[in-house]
N, C-alpha and C positions, 0 to 999 in steps of 0.2 A: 740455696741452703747448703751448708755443711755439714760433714758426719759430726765436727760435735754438737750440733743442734738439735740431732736424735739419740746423743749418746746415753750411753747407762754406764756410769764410773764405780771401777775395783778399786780400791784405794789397800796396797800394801806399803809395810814398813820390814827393807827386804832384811837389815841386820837383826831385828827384833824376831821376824817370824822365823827366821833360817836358826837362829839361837846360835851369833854370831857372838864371839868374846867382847867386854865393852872395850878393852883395847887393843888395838893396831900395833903391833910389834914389826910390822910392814916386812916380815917374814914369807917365805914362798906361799903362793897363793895357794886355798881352799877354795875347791869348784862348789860352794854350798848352794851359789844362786840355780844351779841345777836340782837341787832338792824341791825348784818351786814348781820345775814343770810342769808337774800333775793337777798343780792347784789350777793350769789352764782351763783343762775341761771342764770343773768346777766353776772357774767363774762363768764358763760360756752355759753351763748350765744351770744358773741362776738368772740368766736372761743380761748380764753384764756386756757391753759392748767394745768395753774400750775401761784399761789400766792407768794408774797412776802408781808408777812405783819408786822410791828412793828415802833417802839420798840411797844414792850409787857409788858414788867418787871416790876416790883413794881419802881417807881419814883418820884422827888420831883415834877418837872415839864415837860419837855419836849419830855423827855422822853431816852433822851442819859445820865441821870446821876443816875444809876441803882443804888437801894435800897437794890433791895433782885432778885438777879437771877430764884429763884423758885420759884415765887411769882407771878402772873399775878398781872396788876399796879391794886388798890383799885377801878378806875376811868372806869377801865372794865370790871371789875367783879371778877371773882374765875377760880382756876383754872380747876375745873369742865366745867365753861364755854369755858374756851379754848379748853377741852380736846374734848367737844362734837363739836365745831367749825372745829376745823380740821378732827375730822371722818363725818363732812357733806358733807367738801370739798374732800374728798377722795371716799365719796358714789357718786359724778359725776363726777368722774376720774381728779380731780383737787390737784396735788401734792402743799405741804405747805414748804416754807422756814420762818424762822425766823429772825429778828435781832439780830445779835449779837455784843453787846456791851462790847468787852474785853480789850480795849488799856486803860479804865481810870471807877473809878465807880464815883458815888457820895459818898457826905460827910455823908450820912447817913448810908452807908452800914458797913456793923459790926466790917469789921477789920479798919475802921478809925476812927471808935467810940473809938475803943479799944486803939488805938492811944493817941485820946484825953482825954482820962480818965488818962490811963496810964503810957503816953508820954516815957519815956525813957527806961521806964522797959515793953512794951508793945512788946506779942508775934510776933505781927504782925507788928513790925517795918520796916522788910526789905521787906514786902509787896508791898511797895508804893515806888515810885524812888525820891532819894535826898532828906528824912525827916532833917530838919535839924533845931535843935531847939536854935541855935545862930540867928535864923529867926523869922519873923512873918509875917500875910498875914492882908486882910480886914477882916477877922473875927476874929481876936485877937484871935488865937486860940494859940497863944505863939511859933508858929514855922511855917516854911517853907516848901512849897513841890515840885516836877516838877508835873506841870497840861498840859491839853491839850489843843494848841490857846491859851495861855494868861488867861484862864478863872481857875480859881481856884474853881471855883463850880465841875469842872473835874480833877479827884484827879487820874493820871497815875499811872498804876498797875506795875510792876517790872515784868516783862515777862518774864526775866532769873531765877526768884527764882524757883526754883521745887517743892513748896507747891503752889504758885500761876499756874500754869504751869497744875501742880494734881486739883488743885480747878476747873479752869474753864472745864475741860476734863471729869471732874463728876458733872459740869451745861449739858454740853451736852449731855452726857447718861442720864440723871434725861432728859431731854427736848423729846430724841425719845422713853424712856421707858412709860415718863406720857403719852406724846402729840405727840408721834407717827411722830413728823416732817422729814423731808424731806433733808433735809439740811439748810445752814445757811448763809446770807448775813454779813459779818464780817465789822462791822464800820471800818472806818480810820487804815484799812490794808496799807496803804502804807506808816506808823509810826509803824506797828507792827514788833517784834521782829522774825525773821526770822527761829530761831530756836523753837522756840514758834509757828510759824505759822505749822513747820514739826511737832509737837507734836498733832495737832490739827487736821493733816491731818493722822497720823495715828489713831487718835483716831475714828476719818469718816468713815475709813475703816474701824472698829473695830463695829462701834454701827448698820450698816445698810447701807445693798447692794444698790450700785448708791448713797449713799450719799455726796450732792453737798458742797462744799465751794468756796463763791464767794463774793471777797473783794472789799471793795471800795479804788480803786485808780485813783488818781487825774491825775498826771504828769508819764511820766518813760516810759522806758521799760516793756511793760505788761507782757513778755515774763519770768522777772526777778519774779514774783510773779506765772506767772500761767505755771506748769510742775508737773512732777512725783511727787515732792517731798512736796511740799505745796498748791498751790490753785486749783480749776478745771476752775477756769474763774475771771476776774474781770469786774469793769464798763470802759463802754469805751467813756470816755469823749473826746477824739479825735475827735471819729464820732459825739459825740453829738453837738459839736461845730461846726463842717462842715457842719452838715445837716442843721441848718437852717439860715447860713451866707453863706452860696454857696447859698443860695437860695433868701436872700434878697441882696446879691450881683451879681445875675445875674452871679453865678462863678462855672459850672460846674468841673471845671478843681481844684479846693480846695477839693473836695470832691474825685471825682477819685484818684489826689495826697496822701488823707490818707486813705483810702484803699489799695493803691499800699504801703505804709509805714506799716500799719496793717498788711500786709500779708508777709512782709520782719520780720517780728518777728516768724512765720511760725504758725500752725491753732491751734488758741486759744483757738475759739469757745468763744467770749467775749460777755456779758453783754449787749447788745444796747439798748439806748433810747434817746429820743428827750425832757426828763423833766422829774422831780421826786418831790421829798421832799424839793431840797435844793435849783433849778433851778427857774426861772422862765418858764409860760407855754409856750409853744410852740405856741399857737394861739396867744398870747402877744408876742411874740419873732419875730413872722414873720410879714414884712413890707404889702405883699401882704398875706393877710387870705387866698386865690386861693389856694396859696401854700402850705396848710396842704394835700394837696391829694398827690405830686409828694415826700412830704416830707415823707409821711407815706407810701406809695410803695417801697421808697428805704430802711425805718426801716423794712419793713419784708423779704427783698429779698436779702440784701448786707449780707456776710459773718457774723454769729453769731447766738444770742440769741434776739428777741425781746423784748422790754416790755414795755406797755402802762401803765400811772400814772392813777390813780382813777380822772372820771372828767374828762382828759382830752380830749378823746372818746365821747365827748358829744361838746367839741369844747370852754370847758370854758376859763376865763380868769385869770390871776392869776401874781402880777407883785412882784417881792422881794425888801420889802423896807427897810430900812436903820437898821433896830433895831428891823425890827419882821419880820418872814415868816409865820405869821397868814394867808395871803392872798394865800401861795401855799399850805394851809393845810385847804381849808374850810370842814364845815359839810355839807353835803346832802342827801337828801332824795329819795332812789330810788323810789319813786314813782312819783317823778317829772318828771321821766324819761324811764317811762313805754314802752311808744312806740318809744323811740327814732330809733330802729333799722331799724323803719317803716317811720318816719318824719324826722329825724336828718342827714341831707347828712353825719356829718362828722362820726358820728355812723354806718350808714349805709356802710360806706367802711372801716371802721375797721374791721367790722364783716364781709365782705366779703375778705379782705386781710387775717382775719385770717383762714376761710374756702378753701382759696387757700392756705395758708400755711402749710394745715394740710394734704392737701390730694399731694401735690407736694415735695416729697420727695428730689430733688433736690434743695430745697431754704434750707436742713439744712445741707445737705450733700454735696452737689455739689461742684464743683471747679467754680473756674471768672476768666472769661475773661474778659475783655474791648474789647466794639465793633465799638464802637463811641464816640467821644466827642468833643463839641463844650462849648460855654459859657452856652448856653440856653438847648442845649441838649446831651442827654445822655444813650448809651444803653450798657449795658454788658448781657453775657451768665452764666449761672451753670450750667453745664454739670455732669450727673451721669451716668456712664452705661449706654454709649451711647444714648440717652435722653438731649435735649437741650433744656433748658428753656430761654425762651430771654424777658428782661426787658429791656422798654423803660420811659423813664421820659423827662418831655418837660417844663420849667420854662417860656415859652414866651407868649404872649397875643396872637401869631397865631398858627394856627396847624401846624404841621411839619412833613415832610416827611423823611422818614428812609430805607435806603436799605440795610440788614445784611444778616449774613452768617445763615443760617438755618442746622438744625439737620437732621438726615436723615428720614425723616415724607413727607408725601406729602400736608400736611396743619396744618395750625396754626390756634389757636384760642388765641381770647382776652378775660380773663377770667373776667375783670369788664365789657367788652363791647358787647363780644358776637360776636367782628365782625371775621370773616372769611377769613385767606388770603392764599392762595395757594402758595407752591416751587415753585420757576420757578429758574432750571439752580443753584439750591444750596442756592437759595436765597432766602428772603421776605420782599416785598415791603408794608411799611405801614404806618399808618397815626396816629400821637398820638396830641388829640383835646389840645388846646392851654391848659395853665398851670395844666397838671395832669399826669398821669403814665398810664402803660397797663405789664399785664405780659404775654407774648405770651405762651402758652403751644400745643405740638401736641395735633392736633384736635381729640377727643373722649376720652383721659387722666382722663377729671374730669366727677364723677358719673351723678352730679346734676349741674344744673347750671343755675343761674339768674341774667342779668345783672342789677348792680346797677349805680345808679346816682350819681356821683362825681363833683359836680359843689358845692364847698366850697365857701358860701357867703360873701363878703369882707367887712370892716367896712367902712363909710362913705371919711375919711382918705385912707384907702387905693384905693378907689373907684374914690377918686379925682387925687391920684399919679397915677396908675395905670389902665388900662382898664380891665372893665367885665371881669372874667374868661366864657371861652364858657363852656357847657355842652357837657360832653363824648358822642360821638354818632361816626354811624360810617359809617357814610360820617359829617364831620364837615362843617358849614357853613361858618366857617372862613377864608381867604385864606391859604393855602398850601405852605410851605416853604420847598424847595425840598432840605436838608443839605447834599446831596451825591454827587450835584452838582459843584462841585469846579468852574469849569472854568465859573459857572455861578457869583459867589458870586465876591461882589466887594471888592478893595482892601480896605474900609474902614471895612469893614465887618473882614473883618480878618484880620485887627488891633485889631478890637476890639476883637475877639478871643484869639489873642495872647496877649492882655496887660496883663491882670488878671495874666495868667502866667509868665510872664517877672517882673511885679512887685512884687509877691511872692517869685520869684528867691533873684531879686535885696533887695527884703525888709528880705529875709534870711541872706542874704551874710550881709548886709550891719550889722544887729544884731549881727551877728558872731562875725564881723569885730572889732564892738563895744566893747564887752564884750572879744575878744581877748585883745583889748589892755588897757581896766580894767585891766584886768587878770594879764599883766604884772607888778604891782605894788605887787602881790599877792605874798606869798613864803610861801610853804607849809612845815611843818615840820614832813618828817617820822615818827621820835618817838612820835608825840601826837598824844594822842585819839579822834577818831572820833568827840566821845561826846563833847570836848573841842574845837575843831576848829569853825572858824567863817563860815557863809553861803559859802562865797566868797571862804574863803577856802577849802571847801569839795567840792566846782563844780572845783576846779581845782585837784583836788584828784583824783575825781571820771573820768573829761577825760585824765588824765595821766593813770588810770586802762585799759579807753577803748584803747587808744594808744597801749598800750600792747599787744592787740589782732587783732590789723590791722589799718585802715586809720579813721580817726574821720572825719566825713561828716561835712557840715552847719549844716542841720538837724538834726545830733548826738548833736552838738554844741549848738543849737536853743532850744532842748528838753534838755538837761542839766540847761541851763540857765535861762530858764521859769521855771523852780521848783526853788523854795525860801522859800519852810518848812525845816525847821532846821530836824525835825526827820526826815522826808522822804529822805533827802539826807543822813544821818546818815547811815539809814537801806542800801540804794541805795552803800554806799562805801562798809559796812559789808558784800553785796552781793554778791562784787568779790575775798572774799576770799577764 
């Protein structure tokens, strides 16, 4: 096993939070990444294990259109500073990943310069993919590139060259020799060149034992990016879209669904989060606010990796607008935020989710089960070594009753609540307080233990949709909904359990259906390249490859046809060769 296998992931965004100017006038540096110091303790006292912080790199603006790879950006200081940055987070056992930005640099960085000086006779022509000087762009720079999104301020790197391939493989030795990193977050891996990603993973193993690479991808098969041969993990935007639409849909049964689809790809150990960089927050995202506690019990206890965004631990808000993500990138001051562990419910169960995280060896190891599920509620197991941990989560305005299969222990405990429930006959009967979570562990398991307060305060909107969330307690005042009950429950009752599911079925099929007979106007042509085919084209490529290896589901069909990046399908056909 590996430290990231038990890790709990900080996720900052260092120019956004330091409240970095958005442009680089690459003027003498500003030591700002020292303003973040403080926020170490912080995260080591939110039960956080291990950082994810960047981009880093010298930049014009934003920081995804890298300047000079060994270079910390001017806007954060030197690289002195980063170097002392990371051995502070290593002196309280807090491992460090990096961004890494290698599918595209900017326009400033040396070999495009070199380009533009040089243009036809420049060494560094086959650096870049498709330079083509029969072309021109918005900056009259007398010729043409392939960039990344449409934006030509992202100048794509040729990932097949083997000077570009060498170049970035001695950014990453230069990164753990200066700055001692940890491993590396790989931007827009799901357009990265595949044999380039294998370069990169032996390079991992070459610079430094447990060294992590973990991509960012959108759409796919996760499975196709993370193995032996190239990534250890990617992001799992799957989950991060079920957790909080199962949740302001009242849809247990969306969530369970992709997890049981996550784990048919077999154990990733993927990336989880509820919001980042790109997203909107999670306390903005959710209809009922109640529901950051049931949402964040299931991000530390479902199959993977955790990791909470800067901010968002404090329960802020953050909404993505049309032409700027200013607003999921603000600055703050941890000292705003001093006692939140002490005042801030939504703080306060972070940091006890992550202290249960750390000492419950079975939430990074364990196997799942599903042990229940309804619309509203939801309990699985992770089982290790004989050891059964049972997590319950409840999205209703009433408490609810739960009868599950128990470990072989003679009592459980509820490690946010403290409450106490005895085997009886194999079983444990228990009660989780209207919209929140509990994670049951055999009783004496954890060293220390204090219960917190989980009653997430709702916005006036959601207080007028929705009723009160009650406060975890353990006898709840609210009435008791016994969900073990069948022959109590009425037939409307489980309609409505059953629609959610029936219309996901229907609204699958029915996509499929669509996009099958699109599909029939389509005619793919063997002999052309990847690169050369239309979208339309390469999703019917790529489920002609999957046919070949057995039945193509809706759901094979539904995730094919939801991805509509030209590169990521590209890479996606290359994959099954």
């Amino acid at each position: 096993m590996s430290w990231y296998n038990e890790a709990i992931f900080y996720h900052i965004y260092p120019l956004g939070l330091t409240g970095a100017p958005k442009t680089n006038d690459y003027s003498a540096p500003v030591s700002r990444l020292n303003t973040l110091l403080p926020w170490i303790d912080h995260i080591k006292e939110i039960g956080c294990t291990a950082l994810y912080i960047g981009p880093l790199f010298e930049s014009v603006g934003h920081g995804y259109e890298t300047t000079d790879y060994k270079k910390l950006d001017s806007r954060l200081g030197t690289n002195e500073d980063l170097k002392n940055f990371v051995a502070a987070c290593h002196e309280k056992g807090i491992k460090v990943i990096f961004d890494g930005v290698f599918n595209h640099t900017g326009r400033d960085f040396f070999a495009f310069k070199d380009i533009q000086q040089n243009r036809e006779h420049s060494r560094y022509l086959n650096w870049y993919c498709n330079v083509n000087f029969g072309g021109n762009n918005e900056y009259n720079d007398g010729f043409s590139y392939e960039n990344w999104g449409g934006y030509n301020l992202l100048v794509k790197l040729n990932q097949r060259n083997p000077e570009v391939q060498n170049y970035i493989c001695d950014v990453i030795r230069f990164w753990v020799s200066e700055f001692d990193v940890d491993g590396i977050r790989l931007d827009a891996a799901d357009v990265l060149d595949f044999d380039f990603m294998r370069a990169l993973r032996r390079t991992a193993a070459e610079v430094k034992e447990d060294f992590w690479l973990m991509g960012e991808v959108i759409h796919g098969d996760y499975s196709r990016w993370v193995n032996g041969e190239t990534l250890h993990s990617v992001t799992n935007y799957a989950l991060h879209k079920a957790l909080y639409s199962g949740h302001n849909d009242h849809n247990y049964f969306e969530i369970a669904h992709t997890v049981k689809y996550l784990q048919n790809m077999g154990n990733l150990d993927l990336y989880n989060f509820v919001d980042n960089h790109d997203v909107e927050r999670i306390y903005t995202k959710l209809s009922n606010k109640a529901h950051f506690a049931p949402v964040h019990v299931l991000l530390y206890t479902l199959p993977g990796v955790p990791s909470i965004y800067y901010g968002s631990e404090f329960g802020i808000e953050g909404k993505k607008e049309k032409f700027s993500d200013d607003s999921l990138r603000p600055a703050l001051n941890i000292e705003d935020y001093a006692d939140a562990v002490q005042k801030n419910p939504c703080t306060a169960l972070i940091a006890a989710l992550g202290k249960v995280r750390q000492h419950t060896p079975a939430l990074s190891y364990g196997s799942y089960a599903e042990l229940q599920l309804t619309n509203r509620q939801f309990a699985f197991a992770r089982d290790l070594d004989g050891v059964r941990v049972i997590v319950t989560v409840n999205n209703d305005d009433n408490a609810a009753g739960m009868s599950l299969p128990a470990g072989n222990c003679a009592e459980y405990i509820g490690t946010l609540t403290g409450q106490k429930v005895s085997v009886q006959g194999g079983r444990i009967n228990v009660t989780v307080a209207a919209n929140s979570g509990e994670i049951w562990i055999p009783a004496g398991d954890m060293p220390e233990y204090t219960p917190v307060k989980t009653e997430i305060p709702t916005t006036e909107t959601a207080k007028a949709e929705e009723k009160p969330a009650e406060p975890v307690s353990a006898q709840p005042e609210t009435p008791v909904q016994d969900t073990n009950l069948a022959a109590a429950e009425t037939a409307a009752a489980k309609a409505e359990e059953e629609q959610p599911k029936k219309t996901a079925e229907k609204t699958t099929s029915e996509t499929a259906a669509v996009s099958e007979e699109s599909a029939k106007t389509v005619t793919v042509d063997p002999n052309k390249a990847p690169e050369d085919m239309t979208v339309e084209e390469l999703q019917q490529a790529i489920l002609a490859k999957m046919a070949n290896n057995g039945p193509v589901t809706d759901q094979m069909k539904k995730t094919v046809y939801d991805n509509i990046w030209h590169d990521s399908l590209v890479n996606w056909l290359k994959s099954f060769r």
